[in-house]
C-alpha positions as CSV (number, residue, x, y, z in Angstrom):
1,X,-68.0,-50.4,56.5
2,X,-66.4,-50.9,52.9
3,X,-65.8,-55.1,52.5
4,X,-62.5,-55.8,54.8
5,X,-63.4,-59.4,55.8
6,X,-59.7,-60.5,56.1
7,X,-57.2,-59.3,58.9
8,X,-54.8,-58.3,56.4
9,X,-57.8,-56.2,55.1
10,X,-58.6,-54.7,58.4
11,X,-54.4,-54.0,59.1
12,X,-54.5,-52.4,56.1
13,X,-57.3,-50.0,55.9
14,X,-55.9,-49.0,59.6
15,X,-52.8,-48.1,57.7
16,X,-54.4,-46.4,55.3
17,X,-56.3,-44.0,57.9
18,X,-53.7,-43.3,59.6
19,X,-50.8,-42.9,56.8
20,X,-48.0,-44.9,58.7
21,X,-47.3,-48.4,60.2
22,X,-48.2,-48.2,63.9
23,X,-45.8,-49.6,66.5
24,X,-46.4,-50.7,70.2
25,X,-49.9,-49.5,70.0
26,X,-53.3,-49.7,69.6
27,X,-55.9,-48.9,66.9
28,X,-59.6,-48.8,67.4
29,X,-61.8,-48.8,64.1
30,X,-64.9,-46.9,65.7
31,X,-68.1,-48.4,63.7
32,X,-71.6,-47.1,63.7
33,X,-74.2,-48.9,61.2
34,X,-71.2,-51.4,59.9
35,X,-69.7,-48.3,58.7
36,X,-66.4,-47.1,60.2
37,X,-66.6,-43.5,62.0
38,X,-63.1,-43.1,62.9
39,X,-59.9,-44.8,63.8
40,X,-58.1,-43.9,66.8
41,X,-54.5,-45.0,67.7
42,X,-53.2,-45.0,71.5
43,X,-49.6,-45.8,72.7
44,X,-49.6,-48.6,74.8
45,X,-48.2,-48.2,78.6
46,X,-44.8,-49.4,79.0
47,X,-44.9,-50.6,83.0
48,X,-47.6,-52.0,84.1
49,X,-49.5,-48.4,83.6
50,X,-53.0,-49.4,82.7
51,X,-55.3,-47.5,84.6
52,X,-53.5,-44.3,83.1
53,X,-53.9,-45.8,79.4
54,X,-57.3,-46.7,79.7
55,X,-58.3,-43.8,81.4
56,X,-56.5,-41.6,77.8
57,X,-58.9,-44.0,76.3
58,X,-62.0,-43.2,77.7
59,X,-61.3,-39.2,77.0
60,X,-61.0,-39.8,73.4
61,X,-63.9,-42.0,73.3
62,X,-66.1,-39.7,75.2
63,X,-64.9,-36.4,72.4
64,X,-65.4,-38.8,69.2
65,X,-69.1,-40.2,70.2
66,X,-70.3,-37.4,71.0
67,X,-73.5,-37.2,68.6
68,X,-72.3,-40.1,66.8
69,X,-73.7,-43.5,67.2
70,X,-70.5,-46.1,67.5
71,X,-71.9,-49.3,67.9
72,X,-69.2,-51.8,67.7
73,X,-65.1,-52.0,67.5
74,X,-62.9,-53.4,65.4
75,X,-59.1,-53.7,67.8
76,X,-56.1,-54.2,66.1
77,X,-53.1,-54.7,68.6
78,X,-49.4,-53.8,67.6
79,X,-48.4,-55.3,70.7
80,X,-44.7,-56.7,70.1
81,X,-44.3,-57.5,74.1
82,X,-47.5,-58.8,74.9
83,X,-48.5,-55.7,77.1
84,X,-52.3,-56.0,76.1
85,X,-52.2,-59.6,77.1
86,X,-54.5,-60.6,80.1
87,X,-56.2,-58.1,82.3
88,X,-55.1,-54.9,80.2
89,X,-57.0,-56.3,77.3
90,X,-60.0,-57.2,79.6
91,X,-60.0,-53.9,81.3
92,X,-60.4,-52.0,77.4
93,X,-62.9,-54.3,76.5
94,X,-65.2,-53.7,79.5
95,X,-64.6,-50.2,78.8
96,X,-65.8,-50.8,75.3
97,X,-68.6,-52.6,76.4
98,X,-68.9,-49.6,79.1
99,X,-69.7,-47.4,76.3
100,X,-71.7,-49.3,73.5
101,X,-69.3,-50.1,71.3
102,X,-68.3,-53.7,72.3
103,X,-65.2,-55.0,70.3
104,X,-66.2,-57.4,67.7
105,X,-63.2,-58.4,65.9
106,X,-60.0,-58.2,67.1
107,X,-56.5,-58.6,65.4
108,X,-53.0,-59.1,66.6
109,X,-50.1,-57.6,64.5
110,X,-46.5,-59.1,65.9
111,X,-43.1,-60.5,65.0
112,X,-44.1,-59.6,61.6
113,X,-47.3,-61.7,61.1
114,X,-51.1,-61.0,61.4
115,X,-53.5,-62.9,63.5
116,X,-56.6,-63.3,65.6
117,X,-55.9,-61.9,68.4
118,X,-57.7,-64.7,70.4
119,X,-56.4,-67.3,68.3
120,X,-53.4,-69.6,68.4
121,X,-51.6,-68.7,65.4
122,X,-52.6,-71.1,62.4
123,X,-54.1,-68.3,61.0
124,X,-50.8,-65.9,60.5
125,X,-50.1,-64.0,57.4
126,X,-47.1,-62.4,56.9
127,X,-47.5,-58.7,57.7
128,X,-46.4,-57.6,54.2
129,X,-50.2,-58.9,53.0
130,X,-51.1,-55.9,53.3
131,X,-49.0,-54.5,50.4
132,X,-51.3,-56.5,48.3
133,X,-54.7,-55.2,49.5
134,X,-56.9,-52.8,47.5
135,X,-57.0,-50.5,50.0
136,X,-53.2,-50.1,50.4
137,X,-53.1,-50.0,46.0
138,X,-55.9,-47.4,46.1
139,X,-54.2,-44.8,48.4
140,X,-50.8,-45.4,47.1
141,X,-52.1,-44.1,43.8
142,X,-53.8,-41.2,45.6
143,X,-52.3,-40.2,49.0
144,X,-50.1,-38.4,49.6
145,X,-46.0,-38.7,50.9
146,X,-46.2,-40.6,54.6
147,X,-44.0,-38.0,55.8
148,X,-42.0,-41.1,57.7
149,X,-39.2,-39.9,60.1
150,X,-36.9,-42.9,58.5
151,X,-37.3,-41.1,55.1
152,X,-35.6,-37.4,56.8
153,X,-33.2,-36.6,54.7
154,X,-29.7,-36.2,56.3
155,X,-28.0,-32.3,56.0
156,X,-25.3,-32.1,57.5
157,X,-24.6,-28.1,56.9
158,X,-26.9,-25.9,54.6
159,X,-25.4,-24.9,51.4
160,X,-23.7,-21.4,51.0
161,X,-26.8,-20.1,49.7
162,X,-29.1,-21.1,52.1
163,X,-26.7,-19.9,54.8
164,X,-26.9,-16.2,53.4
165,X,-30.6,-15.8,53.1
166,X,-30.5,-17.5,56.5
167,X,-28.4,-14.7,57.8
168,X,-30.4,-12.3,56.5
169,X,-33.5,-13.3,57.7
170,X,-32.2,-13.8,61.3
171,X,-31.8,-10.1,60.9
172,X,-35.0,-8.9,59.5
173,X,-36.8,-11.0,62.7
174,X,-34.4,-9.5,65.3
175,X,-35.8,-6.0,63.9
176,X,-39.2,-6.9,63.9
177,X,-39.6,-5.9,68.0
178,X,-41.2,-7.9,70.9
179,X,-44.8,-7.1,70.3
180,X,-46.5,-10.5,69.4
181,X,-49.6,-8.5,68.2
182,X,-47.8,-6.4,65.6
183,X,-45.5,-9.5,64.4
184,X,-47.3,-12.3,64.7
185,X,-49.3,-11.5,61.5
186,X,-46.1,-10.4,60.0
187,X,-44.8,-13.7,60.4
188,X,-47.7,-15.6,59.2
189,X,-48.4,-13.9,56.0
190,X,-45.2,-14.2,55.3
191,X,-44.8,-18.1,56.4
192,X,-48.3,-18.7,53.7
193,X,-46.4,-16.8,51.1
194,X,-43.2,-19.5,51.4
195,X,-46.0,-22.5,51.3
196,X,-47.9,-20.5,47.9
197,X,-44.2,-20.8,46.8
198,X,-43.7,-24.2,48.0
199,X,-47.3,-25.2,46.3
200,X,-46.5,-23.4,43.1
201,X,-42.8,-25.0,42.1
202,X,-43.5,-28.7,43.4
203,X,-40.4,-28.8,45.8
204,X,-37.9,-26.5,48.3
205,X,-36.3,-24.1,46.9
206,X,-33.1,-22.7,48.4
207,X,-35.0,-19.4,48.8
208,X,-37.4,-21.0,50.5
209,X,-35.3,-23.5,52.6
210,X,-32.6,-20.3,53.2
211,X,-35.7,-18.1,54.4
212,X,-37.1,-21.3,56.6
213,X,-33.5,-22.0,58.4
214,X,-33.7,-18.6,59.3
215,X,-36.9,-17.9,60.8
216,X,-36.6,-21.0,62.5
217,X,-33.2,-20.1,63.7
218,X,-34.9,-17.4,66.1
219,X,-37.2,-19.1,68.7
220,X,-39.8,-16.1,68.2
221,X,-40.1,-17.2,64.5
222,X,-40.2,-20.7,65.2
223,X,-42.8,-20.3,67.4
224,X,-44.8,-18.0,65.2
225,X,-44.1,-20.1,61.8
226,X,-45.7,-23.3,63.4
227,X,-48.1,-21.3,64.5
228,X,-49.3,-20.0,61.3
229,X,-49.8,-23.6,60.3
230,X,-52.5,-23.4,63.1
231,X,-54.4,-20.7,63.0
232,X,-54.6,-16.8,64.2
233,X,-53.2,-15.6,67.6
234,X,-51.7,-12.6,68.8
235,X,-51.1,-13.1,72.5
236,X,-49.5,-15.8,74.6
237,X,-52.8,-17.6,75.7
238,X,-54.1,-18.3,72.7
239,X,-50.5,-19.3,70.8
240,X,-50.0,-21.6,73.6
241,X,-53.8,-23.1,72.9
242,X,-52.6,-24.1,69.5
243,X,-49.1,-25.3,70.1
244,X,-50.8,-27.6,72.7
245,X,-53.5,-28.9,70.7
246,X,-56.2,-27.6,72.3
247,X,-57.5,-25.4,69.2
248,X,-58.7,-26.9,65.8
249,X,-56.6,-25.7,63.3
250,X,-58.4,-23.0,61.2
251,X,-57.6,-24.1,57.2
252,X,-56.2,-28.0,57.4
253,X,-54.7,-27.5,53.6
254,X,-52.4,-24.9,55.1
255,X,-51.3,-27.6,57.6
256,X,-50.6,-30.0,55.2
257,X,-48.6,-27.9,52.8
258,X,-46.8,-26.7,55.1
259,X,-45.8,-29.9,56.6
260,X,-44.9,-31.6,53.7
261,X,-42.7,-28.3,53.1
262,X,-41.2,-28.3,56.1
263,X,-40.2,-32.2,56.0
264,X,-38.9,-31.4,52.2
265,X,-36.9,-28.7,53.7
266,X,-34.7,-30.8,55.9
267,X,-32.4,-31.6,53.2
268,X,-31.4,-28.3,52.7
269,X,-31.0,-27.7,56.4
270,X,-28.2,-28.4,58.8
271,X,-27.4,-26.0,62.2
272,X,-29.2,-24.9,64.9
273,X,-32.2,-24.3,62.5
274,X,-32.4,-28.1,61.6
275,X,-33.8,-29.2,65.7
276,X,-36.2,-26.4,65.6
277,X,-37.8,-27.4,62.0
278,X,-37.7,-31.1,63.4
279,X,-39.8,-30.0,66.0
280,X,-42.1,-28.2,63.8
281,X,-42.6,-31.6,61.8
282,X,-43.2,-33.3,64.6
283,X,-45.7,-31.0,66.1
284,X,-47.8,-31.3,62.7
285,X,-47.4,-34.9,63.1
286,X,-49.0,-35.1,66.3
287,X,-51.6,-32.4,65.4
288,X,-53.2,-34.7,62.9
289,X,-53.2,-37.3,64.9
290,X,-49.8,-39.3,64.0
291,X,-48.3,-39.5,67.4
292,X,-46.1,-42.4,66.6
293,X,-44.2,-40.6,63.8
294,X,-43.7,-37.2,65.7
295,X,-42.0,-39.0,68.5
296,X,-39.7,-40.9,66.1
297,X,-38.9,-37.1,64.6
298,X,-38.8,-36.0,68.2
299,X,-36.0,-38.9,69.0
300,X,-34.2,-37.1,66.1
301,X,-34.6,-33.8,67.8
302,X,-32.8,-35.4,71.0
303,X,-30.4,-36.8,69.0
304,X,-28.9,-33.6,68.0
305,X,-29.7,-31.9,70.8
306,X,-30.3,-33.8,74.1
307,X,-31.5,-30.8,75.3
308,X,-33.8,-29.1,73.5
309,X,-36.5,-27.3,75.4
310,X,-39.0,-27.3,73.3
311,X,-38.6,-31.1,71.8
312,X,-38.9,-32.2,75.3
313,X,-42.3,-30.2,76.0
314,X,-43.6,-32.2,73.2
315,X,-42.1,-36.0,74.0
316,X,-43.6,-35.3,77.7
317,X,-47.1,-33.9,76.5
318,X,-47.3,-36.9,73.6
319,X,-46.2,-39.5,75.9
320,X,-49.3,-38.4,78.4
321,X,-51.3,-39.8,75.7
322,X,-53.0,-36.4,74.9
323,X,-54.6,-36.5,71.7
324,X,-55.0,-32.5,69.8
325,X,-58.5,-31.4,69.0
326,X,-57.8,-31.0,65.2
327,X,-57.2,-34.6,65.2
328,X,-60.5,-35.6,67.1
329,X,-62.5,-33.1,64.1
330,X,-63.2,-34.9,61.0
331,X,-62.1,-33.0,57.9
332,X,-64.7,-31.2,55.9
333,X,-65.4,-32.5,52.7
């Protein structure tokens, strides 16, 4: 593992993985050799529910080793209530133990400060150390926009322009037919020609944002524009494998352009559209592996429509603790 001897070290490079400040969770640094492997973050259980949170555990665990040697753990709590206090904390670390990668260090992040987790608190650094760290410098030099549901820009109503190219797009999809086959590629060629747009000019146009509010206006494009972000599928099986996570999405650059478009868009988009593309953020959240931020974009979804169908599906499937198999893959280089 690249020299993190300090807890502020180790809080930060668990930021850095995961591109976001985790909240009521937990974040296991998987080592093998001293180096790290992976880092995995888990909700923690509201209620008393351990068996089901250490069970989620233990399925993750079981999909990362596989072939890969983790010897040792490195926890870091973000445990504001205290919930991994006592016999939940003992339970994860048999567990741990259970399958040869025994915690070794393990830090407590609350009320703002950083600490051994074991320790009684003379040890506390502010949590805003970790702005300092070389890590945290490093990748705010090179990453890339955290994509943070605070940061959503507010719209209100979509401009005049956007409304029109809206309108007519809601018309060329309610054209297109019913037959997935025949408009599913449709929809996806033309959903990678908006993101080559997106790529080329550096932000959202109103072209862009006009043709997004539309297709996402339609729940047949909506469906089928998230689903280009994923991969190829032309019937309801395999679609439905993707939207749930339980296919690797084909071409990760895709997902990532287009998720930072879609994010970008939502300050040119108000209406009906706006909950759908919401939900489309927050399903490329969760996809690569940010599960705290697409529920806080999910909230917003509620917000403006307590409701929504398909929001819900995702806060219920999230919540279970059900990690996508695109986030479980490491990236090729």
């Amino acid at each position: 593992m690249t020299s993190i001897s300090s807890n502020a070290g180790i809080a930060a490079a668990v930021r850095a993985s995961l591109k976001f400040d985790p909240q009521e969770s937990v974040a296991l640094m998987l080592c093998t050799e001293g180096a790290v492997l992976a880092t995995l973050r888990v909700d923690l259980v509201a209620d008393g529910q351990v068996a089901r949170w250490i069970e989620a555990i233990r399925g993750i665990l079981g999909k990362v080793s596989a072939g890969n040697a983790i010897d040792a753990t490195i926890l870091v709590a973000y445990d504001e209530r205290g919930q991994l206090k006592g016999a939940q904390y003992d339970a994860l670390e048999d567990l741990l133990m259970e399958v040869g990668a025994p915690i070794r260090r393990a830090v407590l992040v609350a009320n703002g400060q950083i600490q051994d987790f074991h320790g009684d608190g003379t040890d506390a650094v502010p949590y805003a150390e970790v702005e300092a760290e070389a890590i945290t410098l490093e990748h705010r030099l090179i990453g890339k926009n955290p994509l943070r549901a605070k940061d959503i820009e507010h719209c209100e109503e979509s401009s005049i322009e956007v409304q029109a190219i809206a309108g007519a797009r809601v018309a060329e999809i309610m054209n297109m037919g019913t037959d997935l086959a025949e408009i599913a590629p449709k929809i996806g060629h033309e959903m990678a020609v908006q993101i080559a747009i997106y790529r080329e000019s550096g932000e959202v146009t109103e072209e862009v944002a006009g043709w997004l509010a539309g297709t996402f206006h339609v729940k047949a494009g909506r469906d089928l524009a998230v689903l280009a972000l994923a991969g190829t599928a032309t019937d309801m099986e395999s679609i439905g494998e993707y939207l749930l996570g339980d296919r690797v999405v084909e071409d990760r650059q895709i997902l990532e352009d287009g998720h930072e478009m879609l994010f970008e868009s939502l300050a040119h988009i108000g209406g009906i559209a706006r909950a759908n593309v919401l939900c489309a953020v927050a399903w490329a959240h969760w996809t690569r592996g940010n599960s705290t931020e697409a529920m806080a974009t999910l909230t917003e979804v509620i917000e403006l429509e307590p409701n929504h169908a398909l929001g819900t599906l995702f806060m219920r499937v999230i919540a279970s603790g059900k990690m996508t198999k695109t986030a479980l893959t490491k990236p090729a280089e």
